[in-house]
C-alpha positions in Angstrom: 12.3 3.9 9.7 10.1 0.9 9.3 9.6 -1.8 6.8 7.0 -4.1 6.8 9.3 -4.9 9.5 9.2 -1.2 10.5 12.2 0.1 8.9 12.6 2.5 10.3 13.9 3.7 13.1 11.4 6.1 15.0 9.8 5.4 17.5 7.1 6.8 20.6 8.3 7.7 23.9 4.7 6.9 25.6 3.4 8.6 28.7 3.3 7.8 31.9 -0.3 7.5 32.1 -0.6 4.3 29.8 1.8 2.7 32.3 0.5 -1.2 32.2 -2.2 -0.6 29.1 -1.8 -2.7 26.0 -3.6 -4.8 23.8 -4.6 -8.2 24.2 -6.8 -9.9 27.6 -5.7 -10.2 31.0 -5.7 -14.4 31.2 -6.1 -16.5 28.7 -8.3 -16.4 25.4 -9.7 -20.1 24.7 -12.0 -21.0 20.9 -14.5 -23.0 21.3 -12.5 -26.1 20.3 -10.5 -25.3 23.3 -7.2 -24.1 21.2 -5.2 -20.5 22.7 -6.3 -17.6 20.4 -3.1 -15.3 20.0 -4.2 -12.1 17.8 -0.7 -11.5 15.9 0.0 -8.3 13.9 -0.3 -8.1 10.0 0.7 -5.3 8.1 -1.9 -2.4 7.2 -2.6 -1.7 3.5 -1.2 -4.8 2.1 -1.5 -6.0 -1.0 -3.7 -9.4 -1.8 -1.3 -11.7 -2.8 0.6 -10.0 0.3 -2.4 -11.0 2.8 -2.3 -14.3 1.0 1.0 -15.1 1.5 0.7 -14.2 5.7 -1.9 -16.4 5.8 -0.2 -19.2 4.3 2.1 -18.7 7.0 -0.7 -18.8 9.4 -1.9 -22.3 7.9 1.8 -23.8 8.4 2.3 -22.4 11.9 -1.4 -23.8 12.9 -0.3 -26.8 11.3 2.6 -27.6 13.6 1.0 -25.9 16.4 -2.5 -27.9 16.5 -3.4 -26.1 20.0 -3.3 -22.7 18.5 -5.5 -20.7 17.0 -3.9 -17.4 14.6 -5.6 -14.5 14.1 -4.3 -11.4 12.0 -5.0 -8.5 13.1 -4.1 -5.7 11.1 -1.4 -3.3 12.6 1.0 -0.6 11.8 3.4 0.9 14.0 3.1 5.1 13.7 3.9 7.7 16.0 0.9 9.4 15.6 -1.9 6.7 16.8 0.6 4.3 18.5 -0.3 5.7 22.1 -3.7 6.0 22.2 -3.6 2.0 20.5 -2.1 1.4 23.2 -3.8 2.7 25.6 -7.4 1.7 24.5 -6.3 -2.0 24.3 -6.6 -2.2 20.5 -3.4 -3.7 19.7 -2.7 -7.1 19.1 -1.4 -9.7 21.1 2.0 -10.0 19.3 2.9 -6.5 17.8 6.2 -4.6 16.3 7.5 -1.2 17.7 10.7 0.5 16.7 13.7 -0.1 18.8 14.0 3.2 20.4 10.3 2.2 22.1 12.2 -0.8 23.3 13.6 0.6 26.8 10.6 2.5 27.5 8.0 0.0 27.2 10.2 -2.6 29.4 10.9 0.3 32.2 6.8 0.8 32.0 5.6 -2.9 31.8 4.0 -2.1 28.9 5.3 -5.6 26.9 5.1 -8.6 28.6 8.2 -9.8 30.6 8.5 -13.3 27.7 12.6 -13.3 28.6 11.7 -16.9 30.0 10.6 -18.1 26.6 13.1 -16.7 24.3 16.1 -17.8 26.7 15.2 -21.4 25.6 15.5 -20.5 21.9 18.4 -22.4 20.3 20.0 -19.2 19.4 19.5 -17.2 22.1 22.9 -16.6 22.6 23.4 -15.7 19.3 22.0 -12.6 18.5 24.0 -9.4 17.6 24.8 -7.7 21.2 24.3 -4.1 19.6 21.1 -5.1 18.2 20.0 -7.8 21.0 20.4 -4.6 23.4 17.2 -2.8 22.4 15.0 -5.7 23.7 16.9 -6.0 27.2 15.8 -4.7 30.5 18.4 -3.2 33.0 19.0 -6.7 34.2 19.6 -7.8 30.3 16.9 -10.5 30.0 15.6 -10.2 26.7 11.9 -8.9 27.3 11.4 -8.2 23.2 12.5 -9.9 20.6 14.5 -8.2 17.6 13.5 -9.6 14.2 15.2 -6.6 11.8 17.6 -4.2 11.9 18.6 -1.4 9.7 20.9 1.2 8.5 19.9 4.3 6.8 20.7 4.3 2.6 20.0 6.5 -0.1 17.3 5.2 -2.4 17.0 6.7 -5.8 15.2 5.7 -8.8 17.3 4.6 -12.3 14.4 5.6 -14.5 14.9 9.4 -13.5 18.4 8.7 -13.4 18.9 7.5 -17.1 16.3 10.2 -18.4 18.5 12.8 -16.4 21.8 11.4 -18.0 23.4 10.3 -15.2 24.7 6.5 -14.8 22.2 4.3 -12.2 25.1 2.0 -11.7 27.0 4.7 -10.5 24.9 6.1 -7.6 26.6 9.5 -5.7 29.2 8.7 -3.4 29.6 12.2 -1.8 27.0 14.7 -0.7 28.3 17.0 -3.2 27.5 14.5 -5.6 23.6 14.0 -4.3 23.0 17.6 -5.2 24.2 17.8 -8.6 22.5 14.5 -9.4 19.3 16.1 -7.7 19.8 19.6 -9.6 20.2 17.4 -13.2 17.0 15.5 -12.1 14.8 18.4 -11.7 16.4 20.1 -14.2 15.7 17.7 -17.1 12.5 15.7 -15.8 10.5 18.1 -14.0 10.5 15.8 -10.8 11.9 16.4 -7.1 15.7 15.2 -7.6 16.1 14.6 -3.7 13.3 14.9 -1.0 13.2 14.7 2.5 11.0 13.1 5.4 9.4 16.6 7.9 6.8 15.6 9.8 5.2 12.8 12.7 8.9 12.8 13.6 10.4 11.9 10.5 11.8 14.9 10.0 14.1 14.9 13.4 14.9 11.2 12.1 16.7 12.0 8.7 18.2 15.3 9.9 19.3 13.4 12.9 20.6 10.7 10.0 22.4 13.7 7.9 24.2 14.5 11.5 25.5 11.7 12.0 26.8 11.4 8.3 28.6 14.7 8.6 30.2 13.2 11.9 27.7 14.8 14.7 25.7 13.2 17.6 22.1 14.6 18.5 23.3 13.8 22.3 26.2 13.1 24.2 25.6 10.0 27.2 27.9 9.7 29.8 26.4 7.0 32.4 22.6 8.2 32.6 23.5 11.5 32.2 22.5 13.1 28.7 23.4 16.4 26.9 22.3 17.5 24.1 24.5 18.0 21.3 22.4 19.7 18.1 24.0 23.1 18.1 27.5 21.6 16.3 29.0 22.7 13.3 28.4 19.0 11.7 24.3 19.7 12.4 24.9 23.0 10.9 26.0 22.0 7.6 23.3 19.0 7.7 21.0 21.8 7.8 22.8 24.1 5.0 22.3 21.4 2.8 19.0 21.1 2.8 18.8 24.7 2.6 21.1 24.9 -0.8 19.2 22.2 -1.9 15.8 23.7 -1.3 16.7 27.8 -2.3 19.5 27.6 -4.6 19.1 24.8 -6.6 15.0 24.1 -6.2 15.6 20.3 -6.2 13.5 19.5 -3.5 10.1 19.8 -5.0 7.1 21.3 -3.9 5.9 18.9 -0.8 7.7 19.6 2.5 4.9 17.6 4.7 6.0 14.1 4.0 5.8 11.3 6.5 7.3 8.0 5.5 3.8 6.9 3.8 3.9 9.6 2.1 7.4 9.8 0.6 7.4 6.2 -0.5 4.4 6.3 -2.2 5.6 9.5 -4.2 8.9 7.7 -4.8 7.6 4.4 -6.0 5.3 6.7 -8.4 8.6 8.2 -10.2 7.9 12.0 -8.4 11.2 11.3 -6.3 14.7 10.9 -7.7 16.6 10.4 -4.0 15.5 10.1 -0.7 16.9 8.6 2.6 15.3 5.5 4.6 16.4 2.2 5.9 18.2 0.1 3.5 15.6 -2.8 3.3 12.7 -0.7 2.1 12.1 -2.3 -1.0 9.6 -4.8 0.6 7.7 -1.8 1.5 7.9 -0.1 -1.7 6.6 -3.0 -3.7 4.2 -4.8 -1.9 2.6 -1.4 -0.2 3.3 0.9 -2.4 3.0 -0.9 -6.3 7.0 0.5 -7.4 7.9 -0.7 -10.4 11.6 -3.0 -9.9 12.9 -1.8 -12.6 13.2 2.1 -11.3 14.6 0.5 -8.0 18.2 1.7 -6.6 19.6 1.8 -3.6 23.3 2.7 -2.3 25.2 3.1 0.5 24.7 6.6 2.6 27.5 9.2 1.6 29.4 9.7 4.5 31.9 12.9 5.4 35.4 11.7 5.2 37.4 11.9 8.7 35.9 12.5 12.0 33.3 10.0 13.3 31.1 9.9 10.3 28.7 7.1 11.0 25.2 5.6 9.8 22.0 6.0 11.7 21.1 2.3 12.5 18.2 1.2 14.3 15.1 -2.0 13.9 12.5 -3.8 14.7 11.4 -5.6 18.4 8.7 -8.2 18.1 6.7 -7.8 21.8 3.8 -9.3 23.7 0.9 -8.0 25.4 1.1 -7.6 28.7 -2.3 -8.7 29.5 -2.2 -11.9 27.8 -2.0 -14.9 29.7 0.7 -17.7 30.5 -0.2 -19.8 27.6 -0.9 -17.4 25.1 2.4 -15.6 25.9 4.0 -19.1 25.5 2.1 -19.4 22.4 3.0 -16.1 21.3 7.0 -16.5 21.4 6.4 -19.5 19.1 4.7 -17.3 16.7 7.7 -14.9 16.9 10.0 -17.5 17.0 8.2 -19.3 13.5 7.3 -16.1 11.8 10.0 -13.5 12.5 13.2 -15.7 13.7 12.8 -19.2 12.4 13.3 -18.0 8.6 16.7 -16.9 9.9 18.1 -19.6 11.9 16.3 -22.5 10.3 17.4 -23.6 7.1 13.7 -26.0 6.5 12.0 -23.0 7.8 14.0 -20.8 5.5 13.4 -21.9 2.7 9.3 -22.6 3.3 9.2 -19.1 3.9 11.2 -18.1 1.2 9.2 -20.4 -1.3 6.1 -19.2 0.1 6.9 -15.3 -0.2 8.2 -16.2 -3.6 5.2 -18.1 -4.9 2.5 -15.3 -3.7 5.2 -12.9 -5.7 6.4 -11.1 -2.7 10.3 -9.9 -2.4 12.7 -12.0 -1.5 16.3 -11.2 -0.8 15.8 -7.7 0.4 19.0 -5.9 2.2 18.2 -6.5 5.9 20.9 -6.2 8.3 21.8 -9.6 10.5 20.0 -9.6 13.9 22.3 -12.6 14.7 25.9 -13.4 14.3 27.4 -13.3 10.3 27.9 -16.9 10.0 24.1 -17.6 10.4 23.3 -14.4 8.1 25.4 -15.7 5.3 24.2 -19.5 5.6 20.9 -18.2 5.4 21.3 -16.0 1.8 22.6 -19.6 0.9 19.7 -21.6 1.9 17.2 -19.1 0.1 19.3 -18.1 -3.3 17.3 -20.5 -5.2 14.2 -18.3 -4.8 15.5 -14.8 -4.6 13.4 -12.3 -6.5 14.4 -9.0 -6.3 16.9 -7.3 -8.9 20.1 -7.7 -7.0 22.7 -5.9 -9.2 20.4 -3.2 -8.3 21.1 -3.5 -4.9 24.4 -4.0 -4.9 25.7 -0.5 -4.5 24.2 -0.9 -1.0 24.6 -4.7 -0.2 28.3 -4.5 -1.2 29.2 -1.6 1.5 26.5 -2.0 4.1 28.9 -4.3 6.0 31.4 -1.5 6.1 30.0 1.0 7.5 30.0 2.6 10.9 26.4 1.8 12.4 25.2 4.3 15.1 22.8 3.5 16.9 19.7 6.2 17.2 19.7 8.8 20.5 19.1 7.0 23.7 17.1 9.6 25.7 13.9 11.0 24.7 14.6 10.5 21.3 11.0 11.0 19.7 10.5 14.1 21.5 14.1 15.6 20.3 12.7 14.5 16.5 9.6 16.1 17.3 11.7 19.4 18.0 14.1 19.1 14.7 11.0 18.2 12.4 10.4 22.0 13.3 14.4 22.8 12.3 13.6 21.1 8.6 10.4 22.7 8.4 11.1 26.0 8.5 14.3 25.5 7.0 12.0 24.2 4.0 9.6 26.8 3.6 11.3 29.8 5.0 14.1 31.2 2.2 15.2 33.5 5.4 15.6 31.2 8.1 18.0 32.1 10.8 19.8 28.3 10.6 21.7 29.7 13.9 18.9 30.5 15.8 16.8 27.4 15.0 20.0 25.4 15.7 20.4 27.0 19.2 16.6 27.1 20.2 15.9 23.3 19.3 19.2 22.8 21.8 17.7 24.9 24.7 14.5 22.7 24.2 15.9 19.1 23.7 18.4 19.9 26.6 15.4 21.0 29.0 13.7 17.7 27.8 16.5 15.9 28.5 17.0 17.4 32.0 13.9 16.1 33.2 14.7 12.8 32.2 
C-alpha cells in the first residue's frame, strides 16, 4: 500500500471543501541568493544513514541545477491526516499520493496541471499505459507523474518458517497452503502465523486484495456508471478465510487493529509469520522498520485457479502543488524527473543513484513493478546489478512470477470510502466468533452501493 514509494495502494477520496488547497505558495519562492526554493517530500521516520543518503541526492541535483535550492520536508502519505495536510497548506511542494487519489485531485485542481513539463521528457511516451493512466486527466495529459507501481504479494518470514519446519524456499502456493503454514507457525513458535491489515482503510484494501484473488471485483464499471459488487460468493469465501483462520485454527494472533505501520513493524520484529502488502516492501521494512534480511521472504500472491483470479495492483504518483509558481513547478518536474524517473531511464543516473543508496547501506534491487515499457525495466536491473544489495534468491519466489500475473487495478469509484466500509466487514469478522458473514456481506453492499449512487 505504500513503500517509501507508498506501496501501497490506498488512498483518500478528499472533500469537496479542500477543492484548490494544497501545500506550497501561490507564486514563486526566491532565497536570498536569488535561487527557486522547491520544498520536496522526504520520507517520515527514516533512518540516518537513510536521511543521509536523500541528501546526497539533494547535493547532486543542486549540483546540476545551480538555480535551485532543495529542501526536504518530511512527508508521509496516510489516510488519516492526508486531508487536513492538505487543507492547512502543510504539504510540500513536490509530494507522493497513492494512485487511486490520482483522478480526484486532477478533477479538483488540487495538483498542479505540470502535463506541459513532463510531455517534454524523453520518455514520455514510454510509460506503461495501465500505470501512466492514474496521473491523466479526462483529456489524458499527464497531470502526475507515476514513479512506482505495485502488486500485492505474500511476505512471510524464513526464520519462523525454519523454526516451524516448513521449507522458506518453498513458500505456499495455494490458500489452503497459507493456513496450514500459519496453523504450524503458531503452533510451534508462539507467534501470529498470518495477520491481516483492519483499520485507516487497510482493512477494505487486503480484503478487497483476497477478492480479487478468489476471482471477485469490489465494483462493476460500465462507462461512469458503478455497481457495487461485495455481496459475491468469491468475497464470501475471502471472508470465511479469515474467519477459519481467526476461530478455528487461532493463527491470527491477538492484534486485529493494525494499520500498515503497524503490521510491518510487528513483522520485521519476528511477531508475524505471513502477511499481504505490495511486493516491493522490503525498502520499507528495512530502512523504517530495522528487519533483519535474513528473515526476509516474499512470494507471489496465491491465486484461485479458473475464473478471473487476479492481483490487486496499484502505485505511486509524484504531484505538484498547486500554489507554486511557474518556475518552481518547472523546477519541481526536474526534481521528479532526477529523483524518481531519472534512476529508471538513465543509465549515468542509474547507477549514481544506485551507488549512492548502496554506499549509505540502503536496499537496492527491491521488486518494483516497471512504470515504463519492459525493455527500459530490464536495461535498467543491468545497469545497477553491480551494486544490488538485497538477498535476491530470497526474492525470487516473487520476482520470478510477478510478470505473470494478472494485475487488477484497485476500484475506480470511491474507493477509500468502500475500504472504509469493509475495514468494518474484517473487524467484526475478527473479534466477533458469531458474526453473521451474510449479513455483513449484504449491509457493506447496501452502503457502498448508496455511496456509489451519489457519485
Amino acid at each position: 500500500m505504500k513503500s517509501s514509494v507508498i506501496t501501497t495502494g490506498i488512498a483518500l477520496v478528499l472533500v469537496l471543501s479542500a477543492c484548490g488547497s494544497g501545500g506550497g505558495r501561490s507564486e514563486d519562492d526566491v532565497s536570498a541568493d536569488g535561487k527557486i526554493v522547491v520544498e520536496v517530500a522526504m520520507d517520515a521516520g527514516l533512518e540516518q544513514n537513510a536521511i543521509d543518503a536523500f541528501n546526497q541526492r539533494v547535493t547532486q541535483f543542486e549540483a546540476a541545477h545551480s538555480d535551485v535550492d532543495i529542501r526536504p520536508q518530511e512527508y508521509t502519505w496516510t489516510a488519516a491526516t492526508f486531508t487536513s495536510q492538505l487543507a492547512g497548506g502543510t504539504i510540500p511542494d513536490v509530494f507522493t499520493v497513492p494512485f487511486t487519489d490520482g483522478r480526484g485531485l486532477i478533477e479538483r485542481k488540487q495538483i498542479a496541471d505540470v502535463s506541459g513539463e513532463v510531455a517534454k521528457l524523453p520518455y514520455a511516451k514510454s510509460f506503461n499505459p495501465n500505470v501512466a493512466k492514474a496521473g491523466q486527466s479526462t483529456d489524458r495529459t499527464q497531470w502526475a507523474v507515476p514513479i512506482a507501481a505495485y502488486g500485492q504479494a505474500l511476505h512471510y518470514n524464513r526464520t519462523l518458517f525454519t523454526q516451524a519446519g516448513l521449507d522458506p524456499d518453498d513458500p505456499p502456493s495455494t490458500w489452503d497452503e497459507v493456513r496450514v503454514a500459519a496453523k504450524q507457525i503458531t503452533a510451534r513458535t508462539g507467534q501470529a502465523g498470518y495477520a491481516q491489515m483492519t483499520t485507516d482503510n487497510t482493512g477494505g484494501w487486503i480484503l478487497t486484495t483476497l477478492d480479487y484473488a478468489y476471482g471477485g471485483r469490489a465494483e462493476e464499471l460500465k462507462g461512469d456508471k458503478a455497481t457495487a459488487t461485495i455481496d459475491t460468493p468469491e468475497m464470501a469465501k475471502a471472508v470465511d478465510l479469515m474467519r477459519s483462520m481467526r476461530w478455528d485454527d487461532n493463527s491470527m494472533g491477538a492484534n486485529f487493529l493494525y494499520d500498515w505501520a503497524g503490521i510491518n513493524q510487528d513483522f520485521a520484529a519476528g511477531r508475524i509469520g505471513m502477511y499481504v502488502s505490495g511486493g516491493g516492501n522490503y525498502g520499507n521494512l528495512v530502512t523504517q522498520n530495522a528487519l533483519k534480511p535474513q528473515d526476509y521472504g516474499v512470494t507471489v500472491l496465491p491465486l484461485a485457479k479458473g475464473g478471473d483470479a487476479g492481483v490487486l495492483g496499484g502505485g505511486t504518483l509524484a504531484v505538484v502543488s498547486p500554489k507554486t509558481g511557474e518556475k518552481t513547478r518547472a523546477a519541481a518536474v526536474q526534481w521528479i524527473d532526477f529523483f524518481y524517473v531519472g534512476k529508471l531511464t538513465d543509465k549515468d543516473a542509474a547507477v549514481l543513484n544506485a551507488k549512492t543508496q548502496s554506499d549509505s547501506g540502503q536496499p537496492v534491487g527491491t521488486p518494483d513493478l516497471p512504470v515504463l515499457d519492459r525493455a527500459t525495466y530490464d536495461a535498467q536491473q543491468k545497469w545497477i546489478a553491480d551494486y544490488v544489495n538485497v538477498p535476491v534468491d530470497q526474492l525470487e519466489p516473487y520476482t520470478s512470477g510477478m510478470f505473470d500475473q494478472p494485475l487488477v487495478p484497485e476500484p475506480a469509484k470511491s474507493t477509500q470510502d468502500v475500504y472504509k466500509i469493509l475495514d468494518t466487514v474484517v473487524q467484526t469478522v475478527l473479534t466477533d466468533k458469531d458474526a453473521d458473514v451474510k449479513a455483513l456481506l449484504a449491509d457493506a453492499q447496501s452502503q457502498a452501493q448508496a455511496l456509489l449512487d451519489r457519485g
